[in-house]
MITI-959332 format. One record per residue (C-alpha): y, z, x. Coordinates in nm, 4 decimals, m for minus. Layout:
<kevexs>
<<Y,Z,X>>,
...
</kevexs>
This chain:
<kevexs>
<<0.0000,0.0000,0.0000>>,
<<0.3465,m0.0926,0.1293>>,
<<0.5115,0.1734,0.3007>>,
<<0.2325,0.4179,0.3128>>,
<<0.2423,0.4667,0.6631>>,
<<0.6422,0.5869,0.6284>>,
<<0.5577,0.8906,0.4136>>,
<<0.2629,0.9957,0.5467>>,
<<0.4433,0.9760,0.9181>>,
<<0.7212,1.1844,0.7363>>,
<<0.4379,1.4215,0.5702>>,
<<0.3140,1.4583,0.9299>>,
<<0.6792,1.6093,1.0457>>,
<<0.8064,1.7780,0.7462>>,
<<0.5651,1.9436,0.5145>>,
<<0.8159,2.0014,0.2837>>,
<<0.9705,1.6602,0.2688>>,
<<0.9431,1.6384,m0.1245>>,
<<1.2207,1.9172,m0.1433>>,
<<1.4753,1.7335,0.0861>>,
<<1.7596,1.6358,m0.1002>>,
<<1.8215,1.3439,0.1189>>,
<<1.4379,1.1976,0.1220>>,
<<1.5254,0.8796,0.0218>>,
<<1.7624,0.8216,0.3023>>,
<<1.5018,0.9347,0.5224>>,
<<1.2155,0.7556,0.4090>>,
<<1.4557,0.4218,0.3402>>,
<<1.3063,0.3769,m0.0448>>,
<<1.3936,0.4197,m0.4096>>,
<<1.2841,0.7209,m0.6374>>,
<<1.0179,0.5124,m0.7909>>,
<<0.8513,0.3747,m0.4875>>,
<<0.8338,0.7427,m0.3503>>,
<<0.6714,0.8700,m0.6811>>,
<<0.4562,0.5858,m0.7106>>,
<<0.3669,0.6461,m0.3333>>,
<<0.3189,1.0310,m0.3786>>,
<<0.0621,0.9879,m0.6776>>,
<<m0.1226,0.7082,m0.4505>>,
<<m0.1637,0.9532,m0.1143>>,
<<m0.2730,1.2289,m0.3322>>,
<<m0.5732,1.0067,m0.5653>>,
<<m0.6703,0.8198,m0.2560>>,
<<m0.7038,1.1807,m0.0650>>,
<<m0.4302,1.0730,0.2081>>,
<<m0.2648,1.3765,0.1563>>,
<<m0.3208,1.7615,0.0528>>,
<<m0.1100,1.9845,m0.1824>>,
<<m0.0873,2.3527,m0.0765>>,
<<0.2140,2.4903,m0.2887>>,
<<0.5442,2.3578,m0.1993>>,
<<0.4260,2.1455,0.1300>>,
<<0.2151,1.8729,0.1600>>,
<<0.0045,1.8094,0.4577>>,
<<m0.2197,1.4655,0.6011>>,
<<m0.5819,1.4870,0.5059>>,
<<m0.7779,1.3204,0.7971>>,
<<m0.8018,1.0587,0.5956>>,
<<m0.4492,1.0032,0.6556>>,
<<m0.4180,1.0287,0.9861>>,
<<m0.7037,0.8007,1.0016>>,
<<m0.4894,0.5451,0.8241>>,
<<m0.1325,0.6078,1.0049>>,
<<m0.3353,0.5499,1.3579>>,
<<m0.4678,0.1920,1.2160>>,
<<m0.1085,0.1258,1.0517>>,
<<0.1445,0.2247,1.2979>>,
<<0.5345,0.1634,1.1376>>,
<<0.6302,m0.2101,1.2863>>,
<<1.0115,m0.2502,1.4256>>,
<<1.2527,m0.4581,1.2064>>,
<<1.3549,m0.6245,1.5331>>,
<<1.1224,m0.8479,1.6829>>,
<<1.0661,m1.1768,1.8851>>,
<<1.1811,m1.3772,1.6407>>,
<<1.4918,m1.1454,1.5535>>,
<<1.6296,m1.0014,1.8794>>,
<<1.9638,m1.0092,1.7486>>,
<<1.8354,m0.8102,1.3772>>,
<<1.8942,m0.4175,1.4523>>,
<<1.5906,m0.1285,1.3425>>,
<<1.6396,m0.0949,0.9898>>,
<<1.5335,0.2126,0.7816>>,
<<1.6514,0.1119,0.4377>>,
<<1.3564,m0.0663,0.3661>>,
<<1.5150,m0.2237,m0.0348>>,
<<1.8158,m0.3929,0.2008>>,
<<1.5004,m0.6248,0.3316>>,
<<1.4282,m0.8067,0.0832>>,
<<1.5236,m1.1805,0.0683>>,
<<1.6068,m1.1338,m0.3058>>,
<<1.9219,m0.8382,m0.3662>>,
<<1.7537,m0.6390,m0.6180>>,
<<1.9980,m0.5471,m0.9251>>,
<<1.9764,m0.1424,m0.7990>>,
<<2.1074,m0.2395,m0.4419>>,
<<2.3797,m0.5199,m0.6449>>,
<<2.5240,m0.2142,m0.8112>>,
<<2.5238,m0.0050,m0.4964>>,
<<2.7159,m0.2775,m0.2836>>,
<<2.9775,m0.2748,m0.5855>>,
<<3.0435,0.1062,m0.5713>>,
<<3.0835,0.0629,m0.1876>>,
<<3.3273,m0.1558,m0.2570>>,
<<3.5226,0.0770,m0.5222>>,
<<3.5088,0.3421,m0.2288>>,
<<3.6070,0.1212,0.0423>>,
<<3.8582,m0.1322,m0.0909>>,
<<3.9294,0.0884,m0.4154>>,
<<3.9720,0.4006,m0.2988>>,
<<3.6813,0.5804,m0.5502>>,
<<3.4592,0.8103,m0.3826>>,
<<3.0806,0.8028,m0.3445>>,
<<2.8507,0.9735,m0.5495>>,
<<2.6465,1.2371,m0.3210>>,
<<2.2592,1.1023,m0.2351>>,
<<2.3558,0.7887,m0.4056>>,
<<2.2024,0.5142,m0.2607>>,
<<2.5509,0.3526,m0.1363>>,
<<2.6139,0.6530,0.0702>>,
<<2.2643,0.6161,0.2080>>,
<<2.4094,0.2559,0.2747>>,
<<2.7124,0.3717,0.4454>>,
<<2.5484,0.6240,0.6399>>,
<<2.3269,0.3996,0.7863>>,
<<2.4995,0.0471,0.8324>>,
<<2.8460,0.1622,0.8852>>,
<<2.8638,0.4638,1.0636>>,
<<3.0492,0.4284,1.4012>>,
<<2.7079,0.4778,1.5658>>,
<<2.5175,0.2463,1.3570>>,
<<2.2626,0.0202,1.5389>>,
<<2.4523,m0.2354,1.3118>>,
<<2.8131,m0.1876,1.4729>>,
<<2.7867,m0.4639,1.7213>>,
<<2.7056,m0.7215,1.4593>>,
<<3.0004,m0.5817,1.2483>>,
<<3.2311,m0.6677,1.5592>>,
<<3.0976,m1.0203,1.6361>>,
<<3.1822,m1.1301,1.2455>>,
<<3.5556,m0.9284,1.2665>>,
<<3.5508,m1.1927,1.6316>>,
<<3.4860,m1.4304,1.4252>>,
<<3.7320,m1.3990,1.1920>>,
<<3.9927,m1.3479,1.4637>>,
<<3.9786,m1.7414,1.5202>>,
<<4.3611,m1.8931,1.4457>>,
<<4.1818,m2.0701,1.1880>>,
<<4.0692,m2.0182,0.7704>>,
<<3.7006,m1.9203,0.8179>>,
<<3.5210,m2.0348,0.5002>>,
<<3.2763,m1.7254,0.4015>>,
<<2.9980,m1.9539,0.3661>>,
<<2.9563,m1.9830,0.7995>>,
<<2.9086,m1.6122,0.8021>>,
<<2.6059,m1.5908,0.5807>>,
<<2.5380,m1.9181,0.7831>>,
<<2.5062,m1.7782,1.0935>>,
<<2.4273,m1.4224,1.0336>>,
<<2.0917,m1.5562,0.8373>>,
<<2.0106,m1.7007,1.1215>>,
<<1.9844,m1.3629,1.2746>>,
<<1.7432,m1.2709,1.0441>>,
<<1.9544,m1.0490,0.8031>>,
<<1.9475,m1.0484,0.4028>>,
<<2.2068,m1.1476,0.2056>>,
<<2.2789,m0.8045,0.1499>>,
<<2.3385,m0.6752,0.4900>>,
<<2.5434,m0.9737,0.5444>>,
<<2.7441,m0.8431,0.2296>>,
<<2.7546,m0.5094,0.3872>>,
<<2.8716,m0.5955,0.6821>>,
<<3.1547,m0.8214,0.5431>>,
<<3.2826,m0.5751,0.3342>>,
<<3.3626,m0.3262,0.6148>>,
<<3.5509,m0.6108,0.7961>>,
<<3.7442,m0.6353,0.5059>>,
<<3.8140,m0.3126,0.4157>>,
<<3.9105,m0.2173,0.7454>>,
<<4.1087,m0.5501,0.7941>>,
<<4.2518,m0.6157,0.4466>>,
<<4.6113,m0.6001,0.5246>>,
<<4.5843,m0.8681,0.8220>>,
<<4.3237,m1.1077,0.6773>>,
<<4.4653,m1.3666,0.4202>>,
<<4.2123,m1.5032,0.1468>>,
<<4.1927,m1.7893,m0.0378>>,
<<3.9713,m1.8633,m0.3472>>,
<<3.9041,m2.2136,m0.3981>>,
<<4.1877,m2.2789,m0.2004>>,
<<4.4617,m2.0612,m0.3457>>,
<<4.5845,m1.7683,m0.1545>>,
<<4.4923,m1.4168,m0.3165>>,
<<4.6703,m1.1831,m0.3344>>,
<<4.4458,m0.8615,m0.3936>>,
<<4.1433,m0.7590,m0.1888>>,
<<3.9483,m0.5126,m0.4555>>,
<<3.5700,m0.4597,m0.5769>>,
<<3.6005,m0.7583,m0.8330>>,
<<3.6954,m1.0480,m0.5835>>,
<<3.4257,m0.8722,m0.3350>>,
<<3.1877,m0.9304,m0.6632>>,
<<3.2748,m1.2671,m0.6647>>,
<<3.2374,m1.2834,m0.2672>>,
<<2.8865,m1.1974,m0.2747>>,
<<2.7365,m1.4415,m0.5239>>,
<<2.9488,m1.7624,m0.4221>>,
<<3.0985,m1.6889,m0.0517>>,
<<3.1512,m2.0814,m0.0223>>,
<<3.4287,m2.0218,m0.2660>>,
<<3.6196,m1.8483,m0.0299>>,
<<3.7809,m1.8749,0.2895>>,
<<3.9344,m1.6163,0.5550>>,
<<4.2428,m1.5995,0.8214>>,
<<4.3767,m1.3330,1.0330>>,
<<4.7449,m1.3359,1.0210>>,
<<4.8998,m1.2480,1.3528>>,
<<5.3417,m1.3536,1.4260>>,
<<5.4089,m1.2494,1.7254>>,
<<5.8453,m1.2541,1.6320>>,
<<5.8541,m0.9190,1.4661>>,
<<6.2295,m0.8435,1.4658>>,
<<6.3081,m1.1159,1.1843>>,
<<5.9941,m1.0160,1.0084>>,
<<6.1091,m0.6249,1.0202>>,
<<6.4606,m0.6908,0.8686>>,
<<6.2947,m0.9203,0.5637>>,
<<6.0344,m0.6319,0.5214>>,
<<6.3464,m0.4041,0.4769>>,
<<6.4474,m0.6347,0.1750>>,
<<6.1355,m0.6777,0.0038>>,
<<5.9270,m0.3699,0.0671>>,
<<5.9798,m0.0201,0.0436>>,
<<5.9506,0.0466,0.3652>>,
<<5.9750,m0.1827,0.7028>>,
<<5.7005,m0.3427,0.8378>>,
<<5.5834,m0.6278,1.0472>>,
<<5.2622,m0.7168,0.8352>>,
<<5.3457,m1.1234,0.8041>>,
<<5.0703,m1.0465,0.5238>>,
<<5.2129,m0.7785,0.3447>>,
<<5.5697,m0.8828,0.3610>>,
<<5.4550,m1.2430,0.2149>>,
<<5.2448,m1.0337,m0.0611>>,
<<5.5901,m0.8644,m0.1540>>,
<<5.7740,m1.1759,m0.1812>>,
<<5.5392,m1.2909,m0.4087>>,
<<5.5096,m1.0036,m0.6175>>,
<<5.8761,m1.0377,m0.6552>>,
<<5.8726,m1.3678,m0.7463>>,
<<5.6160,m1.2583,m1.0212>>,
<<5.7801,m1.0166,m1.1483>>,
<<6.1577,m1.1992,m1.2743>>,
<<6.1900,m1.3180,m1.6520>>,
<<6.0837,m1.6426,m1.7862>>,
<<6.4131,m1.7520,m1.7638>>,
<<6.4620,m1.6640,m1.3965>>,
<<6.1137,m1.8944,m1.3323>>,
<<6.1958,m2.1965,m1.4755>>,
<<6.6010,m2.2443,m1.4959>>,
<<6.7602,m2.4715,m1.3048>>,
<<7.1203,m2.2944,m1.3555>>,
<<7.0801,m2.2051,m1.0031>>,
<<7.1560,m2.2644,m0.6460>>,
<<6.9412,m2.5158,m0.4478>>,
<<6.8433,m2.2560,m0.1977>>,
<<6.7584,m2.0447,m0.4530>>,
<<6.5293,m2.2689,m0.6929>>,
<<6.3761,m2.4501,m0.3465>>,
<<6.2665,m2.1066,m0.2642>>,
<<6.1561,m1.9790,m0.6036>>,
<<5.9583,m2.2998,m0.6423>>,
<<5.7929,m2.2601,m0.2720>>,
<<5.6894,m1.9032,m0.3023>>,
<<5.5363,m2.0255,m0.6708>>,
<<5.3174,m2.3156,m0.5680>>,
<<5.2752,m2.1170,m0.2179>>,
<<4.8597,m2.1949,m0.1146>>,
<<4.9645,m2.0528,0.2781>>,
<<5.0997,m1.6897,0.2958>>,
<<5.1198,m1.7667,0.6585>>,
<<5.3267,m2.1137,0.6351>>,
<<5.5340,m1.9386,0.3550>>,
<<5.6928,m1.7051,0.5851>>,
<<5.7074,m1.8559,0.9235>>,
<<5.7828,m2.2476,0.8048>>,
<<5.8445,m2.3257,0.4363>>,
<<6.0996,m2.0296,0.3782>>,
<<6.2968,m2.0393,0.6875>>,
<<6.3627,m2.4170,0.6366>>,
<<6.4948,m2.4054,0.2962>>,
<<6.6666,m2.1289,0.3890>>,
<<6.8173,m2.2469,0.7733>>,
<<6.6264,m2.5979,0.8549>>,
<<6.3793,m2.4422,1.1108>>,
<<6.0626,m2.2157,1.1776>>,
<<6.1061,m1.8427,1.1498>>,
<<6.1225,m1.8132,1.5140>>,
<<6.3589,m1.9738,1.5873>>,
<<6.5736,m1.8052,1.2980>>,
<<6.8868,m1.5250,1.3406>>,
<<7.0334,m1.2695,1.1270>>,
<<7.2095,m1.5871,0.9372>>,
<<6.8514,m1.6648,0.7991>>,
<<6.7969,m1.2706,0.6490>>,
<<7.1725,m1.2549,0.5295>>,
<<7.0956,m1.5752,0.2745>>,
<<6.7307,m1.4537,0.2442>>,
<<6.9156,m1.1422,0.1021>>,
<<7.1606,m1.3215,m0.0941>>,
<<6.8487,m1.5633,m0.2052>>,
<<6.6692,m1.2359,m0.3623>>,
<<7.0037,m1.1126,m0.5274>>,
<<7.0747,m1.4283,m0.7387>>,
<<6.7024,m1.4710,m0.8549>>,
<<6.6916,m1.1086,m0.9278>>,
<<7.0267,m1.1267,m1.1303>>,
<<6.9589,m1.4687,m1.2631>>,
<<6.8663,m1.3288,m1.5873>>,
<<7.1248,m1.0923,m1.6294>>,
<<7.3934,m1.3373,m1.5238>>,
<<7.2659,m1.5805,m1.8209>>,
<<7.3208,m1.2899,m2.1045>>,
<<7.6435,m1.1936,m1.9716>>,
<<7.7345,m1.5796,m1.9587>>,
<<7.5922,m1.6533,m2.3244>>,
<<7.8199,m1.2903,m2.4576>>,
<<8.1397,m1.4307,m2.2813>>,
<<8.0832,m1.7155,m2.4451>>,
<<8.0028,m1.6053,m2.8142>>,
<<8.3000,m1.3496,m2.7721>>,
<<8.5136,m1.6968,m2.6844>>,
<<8.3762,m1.8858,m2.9575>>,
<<8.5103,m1.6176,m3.1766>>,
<<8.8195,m1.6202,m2.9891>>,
<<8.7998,m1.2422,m2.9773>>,
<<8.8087,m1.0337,m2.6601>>,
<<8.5465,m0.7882,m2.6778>>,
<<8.2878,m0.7044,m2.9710>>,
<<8.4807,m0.4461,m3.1243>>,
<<8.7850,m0.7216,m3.2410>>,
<<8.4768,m0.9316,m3.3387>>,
<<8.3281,m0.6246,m3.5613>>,
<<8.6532,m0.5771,m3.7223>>,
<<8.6756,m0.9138,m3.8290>>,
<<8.3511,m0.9194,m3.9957>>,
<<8.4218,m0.6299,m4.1641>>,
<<8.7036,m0.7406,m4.3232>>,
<<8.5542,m1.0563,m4.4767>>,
<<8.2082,m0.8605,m4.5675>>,
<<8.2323,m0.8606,m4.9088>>,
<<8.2719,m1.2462,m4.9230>>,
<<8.0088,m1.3000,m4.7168>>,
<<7.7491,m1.5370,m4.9084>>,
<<7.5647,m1.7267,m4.6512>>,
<<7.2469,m1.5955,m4.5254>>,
<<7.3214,m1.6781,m4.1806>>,
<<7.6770,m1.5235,m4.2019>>,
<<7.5242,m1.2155,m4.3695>>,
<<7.2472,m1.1692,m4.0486>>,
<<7.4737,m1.2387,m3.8182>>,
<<7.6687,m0.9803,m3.9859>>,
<<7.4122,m0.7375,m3.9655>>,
<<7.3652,m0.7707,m3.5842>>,
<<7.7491,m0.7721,m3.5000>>,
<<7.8399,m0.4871,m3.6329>>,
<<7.5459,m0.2525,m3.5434>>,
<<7.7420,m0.0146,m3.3349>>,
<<7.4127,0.1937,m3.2243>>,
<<7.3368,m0.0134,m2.9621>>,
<<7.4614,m0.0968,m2.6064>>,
<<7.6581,m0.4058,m2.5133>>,
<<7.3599,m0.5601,m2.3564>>,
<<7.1083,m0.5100,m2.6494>>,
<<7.3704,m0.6092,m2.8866>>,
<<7.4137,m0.9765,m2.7304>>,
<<7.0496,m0.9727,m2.6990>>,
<<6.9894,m0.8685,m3.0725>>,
<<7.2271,m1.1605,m3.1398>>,
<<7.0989,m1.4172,m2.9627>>,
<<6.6977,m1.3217,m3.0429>>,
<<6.8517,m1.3883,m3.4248>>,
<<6.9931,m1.7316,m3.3161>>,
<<6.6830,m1.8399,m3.1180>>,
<<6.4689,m1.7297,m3.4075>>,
<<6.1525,m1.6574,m3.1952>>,
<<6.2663,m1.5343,m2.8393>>,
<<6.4669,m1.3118,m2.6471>>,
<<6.6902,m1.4180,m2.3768>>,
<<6.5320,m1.3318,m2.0401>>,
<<6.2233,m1.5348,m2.1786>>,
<<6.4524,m1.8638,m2.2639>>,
<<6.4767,m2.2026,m2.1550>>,
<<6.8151,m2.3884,m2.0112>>,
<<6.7510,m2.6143,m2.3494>>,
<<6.7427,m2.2565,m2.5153>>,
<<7.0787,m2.1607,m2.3748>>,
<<7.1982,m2.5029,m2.4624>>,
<<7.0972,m2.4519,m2.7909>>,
<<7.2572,m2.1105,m2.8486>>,
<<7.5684,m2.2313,m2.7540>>,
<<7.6225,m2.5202,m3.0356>>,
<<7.4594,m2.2800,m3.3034>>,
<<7.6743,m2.0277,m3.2815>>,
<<7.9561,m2.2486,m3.2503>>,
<<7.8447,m2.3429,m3.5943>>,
<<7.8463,m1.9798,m3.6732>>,
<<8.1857,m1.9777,m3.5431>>,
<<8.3588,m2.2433,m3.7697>>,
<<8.1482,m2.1398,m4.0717>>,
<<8.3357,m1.8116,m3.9984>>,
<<8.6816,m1.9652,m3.9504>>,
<<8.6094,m2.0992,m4.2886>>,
<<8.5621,m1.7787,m4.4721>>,
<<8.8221,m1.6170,m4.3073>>,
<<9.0785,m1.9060,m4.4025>>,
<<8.9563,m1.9073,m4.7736>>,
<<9.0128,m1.5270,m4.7924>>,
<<9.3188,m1.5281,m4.6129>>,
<<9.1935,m1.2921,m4.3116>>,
<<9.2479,m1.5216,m4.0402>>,
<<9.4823,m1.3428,m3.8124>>,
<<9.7461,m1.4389,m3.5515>>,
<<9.4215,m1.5325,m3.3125>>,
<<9.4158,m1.8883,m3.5278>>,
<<9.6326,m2.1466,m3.3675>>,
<<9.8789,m2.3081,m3.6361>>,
<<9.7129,m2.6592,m3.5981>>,
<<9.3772,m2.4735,m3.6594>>,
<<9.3549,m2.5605,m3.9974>>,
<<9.4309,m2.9184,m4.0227>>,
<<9.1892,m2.9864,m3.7023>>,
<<8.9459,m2.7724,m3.9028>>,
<<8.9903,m2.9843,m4.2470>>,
<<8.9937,m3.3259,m4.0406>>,
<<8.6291,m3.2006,m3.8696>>,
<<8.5226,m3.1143,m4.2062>>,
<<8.4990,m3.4666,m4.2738>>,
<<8.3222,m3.6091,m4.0609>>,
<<7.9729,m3.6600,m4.1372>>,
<<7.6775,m3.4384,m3.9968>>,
<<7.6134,m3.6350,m3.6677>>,
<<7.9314,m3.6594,m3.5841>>,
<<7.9647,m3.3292,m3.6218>>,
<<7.7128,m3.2172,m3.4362>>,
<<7.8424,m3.4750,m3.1414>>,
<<8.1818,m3.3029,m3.1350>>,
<<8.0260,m2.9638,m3.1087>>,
<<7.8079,m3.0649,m2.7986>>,
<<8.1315,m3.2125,m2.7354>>,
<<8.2873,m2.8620,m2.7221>>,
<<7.9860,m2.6876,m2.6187>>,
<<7.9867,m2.9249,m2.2598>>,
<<8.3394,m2.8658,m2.1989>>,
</kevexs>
């Protein structure tokens, strides 16, 4: 029976070897196979009960002299290590050691931490322990990795099957490279950079490594890359990797609006665009940046490149804002009012005449005095748009906003006229340019108020 000659060996040193907490570590096997070995040594008179302990029949030693334990490593392996952990041998993963490779991964790229006796900690204890038999093989794939080059994942179970190891070693193995390397090694999935290194892309690692593709990132200019980091991140640093990772988490994090306007500068939409359709952390930063930004590779960049990087990060961040304070100057100016409190007063005065539905929303929202400045435009131009707020709008949204509540605008000169509220804000000529407009027929119309809008 497979693995006989393990326990009885172990019987042979430790009589009580059944009570060890750790016996599965020691013996390299699952519960099952230890039970299912137990019950055979006893039937088959291999072994002998005497309370607590166990002891080898001769029987047994009969057996363990005609079945010595065989070495992992052998002629055919010299590079493959002594291996105790006898389920990490087998050419198939089997589903208990898939789900301990996953909760090494939680506790190594995660941050969870391992059960006790589990059988990941066995794992750990025996693969990756800074005496492990396994340690040299761990530094020949972190050599190869160092290669100025993207390493497709693929090579490594390439080569390191050629030594002999299981797909789950190999797995193993990688993992601790990239735990212990996850803020200087880029990775790409299918070609697109990644931007997290966690249990679920190590998942996806193990069962289609040809997917993905590794590069160390080493600059060797840090003082340009230091000053950025002190824009981007909260603290400096001269990680080309983590400072690009910022960047794009900025970039991901603006409004809608911000992503897809082009109510910007060039420099600033040129590098919005770049960091979005960015496949090369590494080219981001030291080529494709620095040339929008100063027309030449980071290193050969001066302060002038971080003082418009900095100015760069202020108008996308502000983009948004900027818009809503643009669209409430001009709604305020439509109304030829100058701040929403004149505007509110107006309303008010006319409220009981109010008879459009429009008018009477629009009411609503204008003089709700519960609100800030900023929410109040908002509220008023969410109404307008009918489906969307601002910071989630198009520049044909904006556009849009504009003629409509110009509309709103002259409807309202209208009722204010016809009541006799207009006040000393209405130009004497108002009226007749107002009647003349009046009849002119609906495109028209709508011409001279893009007309308007433009100008």
């Amino acid at each position: 029976m497979f693995f006989l000659n393990k326990l009885l060996k172990r019987i042979g040193e430790e009589p009580t070897i059944f009570k060890n907490p750790k016996i599965n570590f020691i013996l390299g096997l699952t519960t099952s196979q230890i039970k299912e070995l137990k019950k055979f040594a006893i039937l088959n008179g291999f072994i002998l009960q005497k309370k607590q302990e166990y002891f080898l029949t001769s029987k047994g030693e009969i057996y363990l002299k005609n079945n010595p334990i065989q070495s992992w490593k052998n002629k055919e392996f010299p590079k493959r290590p002594d291996l105790n952990l006898e389920y990490l041998k087998e050419e198939k993963t089997p589903a208990t050691v898939t789900k301990a490779i996953r909760n090494l991964a939680r506790h190594l790229l995660d941050g969870e931490s391992l059960k006790e006796n589990s059988m990941e900690e066995f794992i750990q204890e025996e693969l990756l322990n800074k005496n492990s038999k396994f340690r040299g093989l761990i530094e020949e794939i972190e050599n190869y990795l160092s290669q100025n080059k993207r390493i497709n994942l693929g090579e490594i179970f390439n080569i390191f099957s050629n030594y002999g190891l299981t797909k789950s070693i190999i797995n193993i193995l990688l993992l601790d490279v990239l735990a212990r390397n996850k803020d200087t090694l880029a990775i790409y999935e299918k070609y697109q950079f990644t931007l997290i290194i966690n249990q679920l892309l190590f998942d996806k690692i193990m069962f289609a490594p040809q997917n993905f593709e590794l590069q160390k990132t080493v600059f060797n200019e840090t003082s340009v890359l230091t000053d950025i980091s002190d824009l981007i991140l909260p603290h400096k640093s001269e990680n080309i990797l983590e400072i690009t990772k910022g960047i794009v988490y900025f970039i991901r994090g603006l409004d809608k609006y911000t992503l897809q306007t082009q109510n910007l500068s060039r420099t600033a939409i040129k590098f919005r665009n770049a960091v979005i359709n960015a496949k090369d952390p590494i080219n981001l930063l030291t080529i494709d940046i620095p040339r929008i930004i100063q027309g030449r590779k980071l290193k050969d960049c001066d302060k002038q490149f971080v003082s418009t990087f900095e100015k760069t990060l202020y108008e996308l961040k502000f983009a948004s804002e900027n818009m809503i304070k643009t669209i409430n100057q001009f709604t305020l100016d439509s109304f030829n009012v100058a701040d929403r409190q004149e505007l509110t007063d107006r309303f008010k005065k006319v409220e009981e005449f109010i008879g459009a539905k429009e008018l009477k929303t629009l009411y609503s929202n204008v003089t709700n005095t519960d609100v800030s400045d900023s929410f109040w435009i908002e509220r008023i131009a969410t109404y307008i748009n009918k489906s969307r707020v601002p910071k989630d709008w198009t520049d044909e949204d904006v556009a849009d906003y504009k003629v409509k509540i110009k509309e709103l605008s002259l409807k309202f000169y209208v009722l204010e006229a016809t009541v006799g509220s207009s006040s000393n804000t209405i130009t004497a000529n108002f009226h007749s340019v107002l009647a003349d407009f009046l009849k002119l027929s609906k495109p028209e119309q709508f011409i001279m108020l893009r007309k308007v809008v433009n100008n």
